[in-house]
TORKOL-4160 file (C-alpha; in steps of 0.2 Angstrom, whole numbers, padded with zeros to 4 digits, m for minus):
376
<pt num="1" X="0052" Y="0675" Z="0464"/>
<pt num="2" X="0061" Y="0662" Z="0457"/>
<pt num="3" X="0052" Y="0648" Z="0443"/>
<pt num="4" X="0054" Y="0632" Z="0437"/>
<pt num="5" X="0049" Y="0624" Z="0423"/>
<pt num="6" X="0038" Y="0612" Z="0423"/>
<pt num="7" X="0043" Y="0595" Z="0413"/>
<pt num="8" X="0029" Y="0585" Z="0408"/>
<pt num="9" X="0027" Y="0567" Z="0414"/>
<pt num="10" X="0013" Y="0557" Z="0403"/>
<pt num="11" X="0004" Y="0552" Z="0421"/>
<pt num="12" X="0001" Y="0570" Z="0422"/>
<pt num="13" X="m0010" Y="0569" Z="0407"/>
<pt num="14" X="m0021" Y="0555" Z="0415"/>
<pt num="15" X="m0019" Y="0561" Z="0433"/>
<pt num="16" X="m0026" Y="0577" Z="0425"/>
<pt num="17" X="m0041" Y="0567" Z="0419"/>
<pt num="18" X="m0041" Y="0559" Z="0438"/>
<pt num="19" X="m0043" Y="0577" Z="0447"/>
<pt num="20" X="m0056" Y="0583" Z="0432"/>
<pt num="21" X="m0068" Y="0567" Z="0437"/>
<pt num="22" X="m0065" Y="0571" Z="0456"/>
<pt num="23" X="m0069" Y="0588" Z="0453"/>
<pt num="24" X="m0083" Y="0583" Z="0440"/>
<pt num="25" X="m0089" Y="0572" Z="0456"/>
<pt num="26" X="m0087" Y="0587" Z="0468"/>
<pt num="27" X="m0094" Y="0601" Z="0455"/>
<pt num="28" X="m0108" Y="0593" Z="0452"/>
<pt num="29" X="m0110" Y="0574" Z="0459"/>
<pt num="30" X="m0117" Y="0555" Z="0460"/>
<pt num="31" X="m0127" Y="0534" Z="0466"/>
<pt num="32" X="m0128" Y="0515" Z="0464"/>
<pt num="33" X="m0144" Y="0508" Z="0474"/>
<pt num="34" X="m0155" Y="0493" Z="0473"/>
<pt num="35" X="m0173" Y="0498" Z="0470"/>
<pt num="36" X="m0184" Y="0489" Z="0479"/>
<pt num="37" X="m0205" Y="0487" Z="0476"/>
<pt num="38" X="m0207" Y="0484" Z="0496"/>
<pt num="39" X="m0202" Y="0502" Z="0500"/>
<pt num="40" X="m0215" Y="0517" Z="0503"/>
<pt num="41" X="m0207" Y="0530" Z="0510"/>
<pt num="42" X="m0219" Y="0547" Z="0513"/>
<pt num="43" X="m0219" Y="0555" Z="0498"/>
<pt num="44" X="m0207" Y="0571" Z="0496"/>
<pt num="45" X="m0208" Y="0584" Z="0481"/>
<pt num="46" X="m0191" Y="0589" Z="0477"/>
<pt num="47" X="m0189" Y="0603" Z="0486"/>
<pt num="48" X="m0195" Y="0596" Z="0502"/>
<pt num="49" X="m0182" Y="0580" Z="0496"/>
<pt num="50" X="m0168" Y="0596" Z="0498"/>
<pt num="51" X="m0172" Y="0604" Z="0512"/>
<pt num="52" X="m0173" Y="0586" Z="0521"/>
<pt num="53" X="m0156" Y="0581" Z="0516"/>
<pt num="54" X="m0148" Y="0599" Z="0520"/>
<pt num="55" X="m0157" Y="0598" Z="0537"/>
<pt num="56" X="m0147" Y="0580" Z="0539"/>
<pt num="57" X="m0136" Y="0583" Z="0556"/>
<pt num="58" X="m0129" Y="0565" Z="0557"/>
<pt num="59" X="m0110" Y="0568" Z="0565"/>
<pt num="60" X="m0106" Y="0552" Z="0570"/>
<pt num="61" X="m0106" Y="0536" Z="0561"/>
<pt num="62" X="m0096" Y="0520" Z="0554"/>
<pt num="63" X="m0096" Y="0508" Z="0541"/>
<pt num="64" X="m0090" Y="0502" Z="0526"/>
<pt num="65" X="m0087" Y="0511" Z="0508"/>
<pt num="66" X="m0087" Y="0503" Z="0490"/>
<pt num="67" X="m0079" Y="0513" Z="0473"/>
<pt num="68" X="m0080" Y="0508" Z="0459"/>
<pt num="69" X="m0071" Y="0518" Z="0442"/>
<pt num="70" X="m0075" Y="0513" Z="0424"/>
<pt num="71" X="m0068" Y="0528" Z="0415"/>
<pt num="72" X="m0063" Y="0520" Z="0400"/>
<pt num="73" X="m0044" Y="0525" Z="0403"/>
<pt num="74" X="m0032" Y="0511" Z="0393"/>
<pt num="75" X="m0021" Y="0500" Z="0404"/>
<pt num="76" X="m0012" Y="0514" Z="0417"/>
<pt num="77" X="0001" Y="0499" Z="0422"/>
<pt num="78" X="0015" Y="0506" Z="0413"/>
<pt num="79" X="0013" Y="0524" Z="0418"/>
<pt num="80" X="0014" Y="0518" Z="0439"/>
<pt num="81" X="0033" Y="0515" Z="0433"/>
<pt num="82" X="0046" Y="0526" Z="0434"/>
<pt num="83" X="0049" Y="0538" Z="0422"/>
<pt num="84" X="0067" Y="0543" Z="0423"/>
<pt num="85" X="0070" Y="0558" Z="0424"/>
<pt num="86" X="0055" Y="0566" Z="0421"/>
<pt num="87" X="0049" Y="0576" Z="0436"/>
<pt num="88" X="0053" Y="0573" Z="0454"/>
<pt num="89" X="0049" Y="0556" Z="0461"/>
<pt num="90" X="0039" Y="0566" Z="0475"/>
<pt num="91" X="0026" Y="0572" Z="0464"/>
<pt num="92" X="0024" Y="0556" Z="0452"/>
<pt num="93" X="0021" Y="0547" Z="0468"/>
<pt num="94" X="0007" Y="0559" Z="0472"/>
<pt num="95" X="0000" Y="0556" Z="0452"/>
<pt num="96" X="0004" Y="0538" Z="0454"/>
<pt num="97" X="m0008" Y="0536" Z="0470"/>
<pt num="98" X="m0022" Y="0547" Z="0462"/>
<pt num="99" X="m0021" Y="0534" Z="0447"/>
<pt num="100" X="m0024" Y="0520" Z="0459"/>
<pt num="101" X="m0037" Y="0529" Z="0471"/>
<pt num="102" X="m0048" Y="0534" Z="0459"/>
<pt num="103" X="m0048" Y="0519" Z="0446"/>
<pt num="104" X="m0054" Y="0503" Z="0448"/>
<pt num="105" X="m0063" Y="0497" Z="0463"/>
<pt num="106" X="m0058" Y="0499" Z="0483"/>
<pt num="107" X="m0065" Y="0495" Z="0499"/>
<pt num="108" X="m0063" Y="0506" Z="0514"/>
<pt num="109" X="m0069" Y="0508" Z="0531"/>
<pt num="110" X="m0074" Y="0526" Z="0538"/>
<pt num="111" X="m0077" Y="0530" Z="0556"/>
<pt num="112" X="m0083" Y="0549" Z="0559"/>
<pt num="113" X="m0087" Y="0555" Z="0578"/>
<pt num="114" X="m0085" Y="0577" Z="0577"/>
<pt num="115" X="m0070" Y="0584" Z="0573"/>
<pt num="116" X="m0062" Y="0565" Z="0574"/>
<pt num="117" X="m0062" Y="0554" Z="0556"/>
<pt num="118" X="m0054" Y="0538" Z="0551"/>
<pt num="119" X="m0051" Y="0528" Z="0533"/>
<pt num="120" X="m0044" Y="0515" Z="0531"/>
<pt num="121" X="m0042" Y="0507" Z="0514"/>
<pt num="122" X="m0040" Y="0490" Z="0512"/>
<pt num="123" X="m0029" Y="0482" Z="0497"/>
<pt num="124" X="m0027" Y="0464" Z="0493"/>
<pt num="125" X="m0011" Y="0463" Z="0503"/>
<pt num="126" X="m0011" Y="0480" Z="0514"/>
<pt num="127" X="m0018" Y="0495" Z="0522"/>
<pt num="128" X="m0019" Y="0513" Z="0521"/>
<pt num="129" X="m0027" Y="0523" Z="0536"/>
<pt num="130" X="m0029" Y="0544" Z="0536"/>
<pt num="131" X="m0032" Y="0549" Z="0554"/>
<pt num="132" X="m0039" Y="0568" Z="0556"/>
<pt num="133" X="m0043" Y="0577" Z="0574"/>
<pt num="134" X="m0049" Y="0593" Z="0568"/>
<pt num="135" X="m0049" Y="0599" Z="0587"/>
<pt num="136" X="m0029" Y="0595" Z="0586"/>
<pt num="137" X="m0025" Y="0599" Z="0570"/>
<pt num="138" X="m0018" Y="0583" Z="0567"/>
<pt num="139" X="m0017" Y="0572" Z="0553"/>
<pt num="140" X="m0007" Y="0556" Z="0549"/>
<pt num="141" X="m0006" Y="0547" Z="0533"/>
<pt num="142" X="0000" Y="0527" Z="0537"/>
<pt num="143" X="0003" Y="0515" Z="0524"/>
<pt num="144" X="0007" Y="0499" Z="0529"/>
<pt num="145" X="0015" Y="0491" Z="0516"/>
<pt num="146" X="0030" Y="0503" Z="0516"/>
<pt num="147" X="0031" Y="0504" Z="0533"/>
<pt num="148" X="0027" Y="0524" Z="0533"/>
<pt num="149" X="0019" Y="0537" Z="0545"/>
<pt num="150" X="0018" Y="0554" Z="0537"/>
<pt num="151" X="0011" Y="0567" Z="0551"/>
<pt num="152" X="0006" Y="0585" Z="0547"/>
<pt num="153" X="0008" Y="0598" Z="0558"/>
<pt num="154" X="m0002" Y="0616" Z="0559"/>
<pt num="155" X="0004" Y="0634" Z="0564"/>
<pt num="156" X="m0004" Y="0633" Z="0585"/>
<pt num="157" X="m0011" Y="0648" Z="0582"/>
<pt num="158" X="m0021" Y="0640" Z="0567"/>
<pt num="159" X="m0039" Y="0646" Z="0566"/>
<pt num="160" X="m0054" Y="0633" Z="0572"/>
<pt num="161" X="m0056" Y="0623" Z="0554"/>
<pt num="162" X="m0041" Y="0622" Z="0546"/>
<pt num="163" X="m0041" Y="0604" Z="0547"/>
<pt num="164" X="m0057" Y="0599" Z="0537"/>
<pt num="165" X="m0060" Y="0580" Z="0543"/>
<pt num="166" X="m0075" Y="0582" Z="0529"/>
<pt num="167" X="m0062" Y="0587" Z="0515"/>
<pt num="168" X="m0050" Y="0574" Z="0519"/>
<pt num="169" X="m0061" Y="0562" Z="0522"/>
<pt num="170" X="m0078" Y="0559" Z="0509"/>
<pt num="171" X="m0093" Y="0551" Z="0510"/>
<pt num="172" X="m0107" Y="0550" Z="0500"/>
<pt num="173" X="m0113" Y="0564" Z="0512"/>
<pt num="174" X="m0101" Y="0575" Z="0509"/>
<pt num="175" X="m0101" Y="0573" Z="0492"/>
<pt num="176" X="m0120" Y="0576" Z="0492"/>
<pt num="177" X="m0118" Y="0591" Z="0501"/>
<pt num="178" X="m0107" Y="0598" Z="0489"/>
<pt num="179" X="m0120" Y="0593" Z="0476"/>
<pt num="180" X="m0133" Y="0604" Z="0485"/>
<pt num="181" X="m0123" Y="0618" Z="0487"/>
<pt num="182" X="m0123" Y="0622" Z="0469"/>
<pt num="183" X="m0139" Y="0617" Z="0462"/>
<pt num="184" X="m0144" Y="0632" Z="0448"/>
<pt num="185" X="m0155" Y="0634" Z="0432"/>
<pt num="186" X="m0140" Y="0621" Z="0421"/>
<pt num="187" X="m0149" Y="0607" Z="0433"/>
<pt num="188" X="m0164" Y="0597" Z="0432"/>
<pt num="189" X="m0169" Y="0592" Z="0447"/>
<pt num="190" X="m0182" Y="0577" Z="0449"/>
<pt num="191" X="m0186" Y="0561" Z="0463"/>
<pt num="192" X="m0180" Y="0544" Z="0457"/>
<pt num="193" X="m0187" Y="0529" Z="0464"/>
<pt num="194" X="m0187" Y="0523" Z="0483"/>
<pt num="195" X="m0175" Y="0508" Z="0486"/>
<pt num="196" X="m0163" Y="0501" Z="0500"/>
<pt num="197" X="m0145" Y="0505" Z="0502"/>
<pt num="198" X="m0136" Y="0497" Z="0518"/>
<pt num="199" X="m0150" Y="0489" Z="0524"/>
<pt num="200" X="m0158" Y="0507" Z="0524"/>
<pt num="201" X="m0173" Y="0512" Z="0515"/>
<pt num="202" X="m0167" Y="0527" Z="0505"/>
<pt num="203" X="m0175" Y="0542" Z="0495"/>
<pt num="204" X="m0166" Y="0543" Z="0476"/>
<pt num="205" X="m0161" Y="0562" Z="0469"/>
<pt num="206" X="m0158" Y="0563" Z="0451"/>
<pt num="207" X="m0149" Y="0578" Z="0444"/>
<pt num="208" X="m0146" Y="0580" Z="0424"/>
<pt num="209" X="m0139" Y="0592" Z="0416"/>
<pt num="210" X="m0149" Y="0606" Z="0404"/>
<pt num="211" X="m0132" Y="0607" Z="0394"/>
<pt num="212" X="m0127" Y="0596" Z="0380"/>
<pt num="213" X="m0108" Y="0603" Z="0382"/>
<pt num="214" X="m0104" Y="0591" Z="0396"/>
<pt num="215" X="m0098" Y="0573" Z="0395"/>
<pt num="216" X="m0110" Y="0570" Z="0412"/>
<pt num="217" X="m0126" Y="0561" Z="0408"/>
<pt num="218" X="m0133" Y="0561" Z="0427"/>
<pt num="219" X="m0130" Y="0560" Z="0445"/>
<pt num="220" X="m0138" Y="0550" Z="0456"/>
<pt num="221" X="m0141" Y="0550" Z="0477"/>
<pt num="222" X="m0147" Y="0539" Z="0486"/>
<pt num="223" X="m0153" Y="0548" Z="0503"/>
<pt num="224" X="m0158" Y="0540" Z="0520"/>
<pt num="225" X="m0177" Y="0541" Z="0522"/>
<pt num="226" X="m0176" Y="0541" Z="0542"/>
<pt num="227" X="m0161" Y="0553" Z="0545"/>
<pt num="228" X="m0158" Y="0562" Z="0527"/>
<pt num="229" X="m0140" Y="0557" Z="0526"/>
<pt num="230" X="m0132" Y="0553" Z="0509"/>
<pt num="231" X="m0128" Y="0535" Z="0509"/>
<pt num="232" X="m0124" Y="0532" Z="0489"/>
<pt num="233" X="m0119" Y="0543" Z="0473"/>
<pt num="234" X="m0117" Y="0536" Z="0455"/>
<pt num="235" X="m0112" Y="0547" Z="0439"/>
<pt num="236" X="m0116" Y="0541" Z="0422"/>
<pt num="237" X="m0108" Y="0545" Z="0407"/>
<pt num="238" X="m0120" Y="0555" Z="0392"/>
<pt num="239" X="m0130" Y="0539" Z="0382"/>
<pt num="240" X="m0123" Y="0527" Z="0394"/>
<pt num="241" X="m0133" Y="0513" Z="0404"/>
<pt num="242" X="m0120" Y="0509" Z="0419"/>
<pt num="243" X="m0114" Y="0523" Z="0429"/>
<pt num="244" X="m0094" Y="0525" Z="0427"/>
<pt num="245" X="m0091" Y="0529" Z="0444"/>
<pt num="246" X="m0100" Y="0524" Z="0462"/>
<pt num="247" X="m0098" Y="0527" Z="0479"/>
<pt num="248" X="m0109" Y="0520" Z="0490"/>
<pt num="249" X="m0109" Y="0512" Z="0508"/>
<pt num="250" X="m0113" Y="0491" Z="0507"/>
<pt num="251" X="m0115" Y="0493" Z="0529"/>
<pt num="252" X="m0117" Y="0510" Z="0538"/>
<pt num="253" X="m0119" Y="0512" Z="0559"/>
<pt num="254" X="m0126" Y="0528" Z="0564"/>
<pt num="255" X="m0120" Y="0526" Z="0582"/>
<pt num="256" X="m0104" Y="0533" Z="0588"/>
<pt num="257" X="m0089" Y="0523" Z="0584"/>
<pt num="258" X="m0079" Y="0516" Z="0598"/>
<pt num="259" X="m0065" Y="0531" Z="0604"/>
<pt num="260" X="m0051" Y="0516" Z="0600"/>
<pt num="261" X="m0051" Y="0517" Z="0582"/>
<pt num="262" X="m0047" Y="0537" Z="0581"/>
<pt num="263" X="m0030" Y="0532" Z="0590"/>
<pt num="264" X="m0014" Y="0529" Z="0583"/>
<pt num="265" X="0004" Y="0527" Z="0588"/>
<pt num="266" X="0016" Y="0524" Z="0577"/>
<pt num="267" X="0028" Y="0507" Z="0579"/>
<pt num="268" X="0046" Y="0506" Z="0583"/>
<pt num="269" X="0051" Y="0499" Z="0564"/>
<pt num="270" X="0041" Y="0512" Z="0555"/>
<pt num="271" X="0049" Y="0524" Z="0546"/>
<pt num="272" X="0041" Y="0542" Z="0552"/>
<pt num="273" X="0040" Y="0558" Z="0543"/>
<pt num="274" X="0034" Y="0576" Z="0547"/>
<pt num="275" X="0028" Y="0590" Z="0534"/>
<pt num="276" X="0024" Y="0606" Z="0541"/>
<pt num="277" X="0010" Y="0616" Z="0535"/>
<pt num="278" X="0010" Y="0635" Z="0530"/>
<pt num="279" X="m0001" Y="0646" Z="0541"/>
<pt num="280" X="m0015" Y="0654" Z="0530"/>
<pt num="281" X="m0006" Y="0671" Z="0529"/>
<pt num="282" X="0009" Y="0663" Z="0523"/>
<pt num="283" X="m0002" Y="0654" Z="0508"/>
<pt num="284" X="m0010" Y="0671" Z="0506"/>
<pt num="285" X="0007" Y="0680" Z="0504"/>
<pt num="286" X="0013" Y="0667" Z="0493"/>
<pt num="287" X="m0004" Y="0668" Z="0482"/>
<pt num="288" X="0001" Y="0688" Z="0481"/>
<pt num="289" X="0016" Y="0685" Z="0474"/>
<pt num="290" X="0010" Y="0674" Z="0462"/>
<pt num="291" X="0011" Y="0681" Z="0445"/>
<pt num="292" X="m0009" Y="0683" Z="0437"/>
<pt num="293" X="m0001" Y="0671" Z="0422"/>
<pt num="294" X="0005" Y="0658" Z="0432"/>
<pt num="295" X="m0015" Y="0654" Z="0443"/>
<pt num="296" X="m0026" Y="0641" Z="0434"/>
<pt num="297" X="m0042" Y="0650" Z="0424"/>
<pt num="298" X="m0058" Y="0643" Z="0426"/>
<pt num="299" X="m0069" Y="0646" Z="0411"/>
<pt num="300" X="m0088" Y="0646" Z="0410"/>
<pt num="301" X="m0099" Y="0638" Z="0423"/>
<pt num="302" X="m0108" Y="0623" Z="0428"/>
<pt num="303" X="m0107" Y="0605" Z="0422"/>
<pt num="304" X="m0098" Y="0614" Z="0407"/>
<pt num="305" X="m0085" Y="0621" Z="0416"/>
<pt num="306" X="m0067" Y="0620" Z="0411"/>
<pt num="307" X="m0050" Y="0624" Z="0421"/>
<pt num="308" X="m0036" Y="0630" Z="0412"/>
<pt num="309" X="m0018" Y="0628" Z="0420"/>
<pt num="310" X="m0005" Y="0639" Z="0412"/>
<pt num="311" X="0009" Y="0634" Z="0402"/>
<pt num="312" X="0024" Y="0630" Z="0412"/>
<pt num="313" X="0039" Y="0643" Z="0411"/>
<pt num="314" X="0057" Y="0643" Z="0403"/>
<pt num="315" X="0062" Y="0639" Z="0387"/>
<pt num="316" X="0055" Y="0629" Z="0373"/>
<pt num="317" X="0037" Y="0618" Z="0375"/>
<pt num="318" X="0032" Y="0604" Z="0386"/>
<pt num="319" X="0031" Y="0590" Z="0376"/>
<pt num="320" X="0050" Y="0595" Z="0368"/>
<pt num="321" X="0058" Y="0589" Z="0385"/>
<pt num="322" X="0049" Y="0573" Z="0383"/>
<pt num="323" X="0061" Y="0556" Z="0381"/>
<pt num="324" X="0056" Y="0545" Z="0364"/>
<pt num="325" X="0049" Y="0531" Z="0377"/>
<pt num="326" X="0039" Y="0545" Z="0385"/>
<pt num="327" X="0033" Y="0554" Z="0368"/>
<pt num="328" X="0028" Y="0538" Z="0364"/>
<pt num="329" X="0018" Y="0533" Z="0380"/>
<pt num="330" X="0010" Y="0552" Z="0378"/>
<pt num="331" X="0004" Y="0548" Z="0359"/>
<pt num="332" X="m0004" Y="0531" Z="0366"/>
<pt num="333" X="m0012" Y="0543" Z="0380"/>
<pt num="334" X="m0020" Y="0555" Z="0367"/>
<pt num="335" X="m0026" Y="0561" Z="0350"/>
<pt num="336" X="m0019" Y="0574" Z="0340"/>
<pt num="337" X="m0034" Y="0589" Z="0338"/>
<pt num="338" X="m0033" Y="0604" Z="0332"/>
<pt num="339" X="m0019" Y="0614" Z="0342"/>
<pt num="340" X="m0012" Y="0599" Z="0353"/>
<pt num="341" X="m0017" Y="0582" Z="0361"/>
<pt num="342" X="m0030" Y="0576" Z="0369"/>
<pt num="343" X="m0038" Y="0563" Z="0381"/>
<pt num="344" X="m0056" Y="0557" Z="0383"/>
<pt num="345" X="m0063" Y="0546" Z="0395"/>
<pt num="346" X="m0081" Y="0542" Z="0398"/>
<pt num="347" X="m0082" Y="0557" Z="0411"/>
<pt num="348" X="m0068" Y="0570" Z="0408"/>
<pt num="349" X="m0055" Y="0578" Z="0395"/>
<pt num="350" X="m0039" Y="0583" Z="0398"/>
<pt num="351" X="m0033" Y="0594" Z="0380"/>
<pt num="352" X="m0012" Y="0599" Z="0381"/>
<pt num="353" X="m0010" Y="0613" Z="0367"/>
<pt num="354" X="0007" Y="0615" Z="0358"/>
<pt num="355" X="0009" Y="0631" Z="0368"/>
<pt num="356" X="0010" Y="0619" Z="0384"/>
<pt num="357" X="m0004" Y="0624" Z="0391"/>
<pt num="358" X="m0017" Y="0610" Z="0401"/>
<pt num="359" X="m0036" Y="0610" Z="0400"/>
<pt num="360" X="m0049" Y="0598" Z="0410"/>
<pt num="361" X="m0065" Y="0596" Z="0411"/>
<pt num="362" X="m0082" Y="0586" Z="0412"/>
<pt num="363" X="m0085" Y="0591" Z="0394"/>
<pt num="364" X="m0081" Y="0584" Z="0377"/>
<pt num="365" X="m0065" Y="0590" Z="0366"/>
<pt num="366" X="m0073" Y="0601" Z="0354"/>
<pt num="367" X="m0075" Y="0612" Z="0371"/>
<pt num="368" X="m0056" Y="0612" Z="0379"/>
<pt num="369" X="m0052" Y="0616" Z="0360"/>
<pt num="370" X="m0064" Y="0629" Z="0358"/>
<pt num="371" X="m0061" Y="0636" Z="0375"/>
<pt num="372" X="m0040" Y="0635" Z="0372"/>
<pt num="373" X="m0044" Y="0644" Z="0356"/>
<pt num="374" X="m0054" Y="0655" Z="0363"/>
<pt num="375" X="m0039" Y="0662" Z="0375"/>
<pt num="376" X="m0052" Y="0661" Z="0391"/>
């Protein structure tokens, strides 16, 4: 099996703190509603607030989704250039529109009917739509502004659910969900105050953490009071007032969406490109053959959880390969701490020893350090 060595580009760094918010979010989750004195829902303890969400069937709906990030990165404008020759230009484009997806503030629209599920994010000057048939197993990626349609195809002999329309496309549902899913003894669990979200009178679920090793102050849902659906989530960072990131819908239509929207057919002057997806054994086989060394580690558990990628292979460290222009960038990224650099944000840290190794997690950097010491 054949390696390659990995060189590290300074948008790795932040696009490590992206993914560790996103998986923050999905660990663990959060929501942004307007609380209103005119709504009395029925009362609901929380475990009756629980079971009512997790008994929430609503498959079809459309309306319109608002993000908002504050995670206190510094100005990411610079690292959306090129950088030379560090890395392939594939992968920083992928870094690149992580950055861009999950900082700042976006407006998208989402239409879910089944197995069927559209977004379609809406910049100042173009659009980008993600079209999903789970029945089909078919999913395009359209970007508008480049002219580009990027269509994935699966194995036919693909089991049922290997396109997960919920995956590829969230809501605050999913991300509730998710929430649910992994509730233990590290979480307080209480119910806010009643409001309105979209128009909706909404049920609020706060989660807080029973861990002081964790960046996350707490998660808030707002849940639908007639149909349990999640229609908002807000984190907020430990001793903060305004949450750092929501997600909330500002319109929401429970009815089916309108079959037109699901369609798309590419245009004559767009530039079309087709990636072809492993069939599950072929991922297992490679996984296999993957050497135990080479498999991120994920050390401890809950809100203080902490993922460990290894160091990449070949000869000499990470940072050694880096250009003066790019060190530089890095050292404005980052802090030096006790056994390599690291980045903090309002929600996650990203630590890179000096053995190359990369560490993330909701959790301050007196924990990557301690768990990098620690050697897992």
């Amino acid at each position: 099996m054949s390696h390659q060595r990995r060189v590290l580009d300074p948008r790795l760094v932040v696009g490590a703190s992206v993914a560790a918010a996103s998986l923050a979010v999905a660990a663990v989750v959060v929501a942004p509603m307007a609380a209103s004195g005119a709504v009395d829902l029925p009362d609901k303890t929380v475990e009756e607030l629980i079971a009512f969400a997790q008994a929430s069937d609503v498959d079809a709906f459309s309306g319109t989704i608002e993000q908002t990030s504050d995670l206190g990165l510094p100005d990411l404008g610079a690292l959306t250039a090129p950088m030379g020759e560090a890395g392939d230009e594939s992968g920083a484009a992928d870094v690149d529109d992580l950055i861009a997806l999950v900082t700042g503030s976006h407006t998208a629209k989402i239409y879910v009917d089944g197995d069927l599920a559209r977004l379609q994010v809406l910049d100042q000057l173009a659009e980008r739509n993600v079209y999903v048939d789970g029945a089909a197993k078919e999913v395009w990626f359209v970007d508008s502004e480049s002219q580009t349609a990027t269509t994935f195809t699966f194995p036919a002999d693909a089991p049922k659910g290997t396109v997960d329309e919920d995956a590829l496309v969230q809501t605050p549902d999913d991300m509730l969900d998710t929430a649910l899913a992994r509730l233990d003894e590290t979480t307080e669990v209480t119910v806010g105050t009643d409001g309105r979200v979209a128009g909706r009178d909404v049920y609020e679920l706060i989660l807080e953490p029973r861990t002081t090793d964790t960046l996350v102050g707490e998660v808030r849902f707002a849940i639908d009071g007639e149909n349990g659906a999640g229609l908002a989530m807000s984190i907020t960072a430990r001793g903060a007032e305004a949450p750092a990131f929501e997600f909330a819908f500002t319109d929401v239509d429970f009815s089916a969406p309108d079959p037109a929207v699901f369609a798309f057919e590419p245009g004559a002057d767009m530039t079309i490109a087709e990636k072809e997806i492993a069939a599950p054994d072929g991922a297992a086989h490679d996984q296999d053959e993957m050497s135990p060394d080479a498999a991120p580690v994920v050390i401890g558990e809950g809100w203080s959880t902490v993922v460990e990628m290894p160091a990449s292979t070949g000869e000499g460290d990470a940072l050694s390969s880096l250009a003066p222009e790019q060190m530089a960038m890095f050292e404005s990224l980052t802090a030096e701490v006790e056994g390599g650099w690291a980045l903090q944000t309002s929600l996650v840290s990203v630590l890179v020893t000096d053995d190359g190794r990369i560490l993330a997690g909701a959790v301050p950097t007196s924990v990557l350090v301690e768990a990098a010491q620690s050697g897992r």
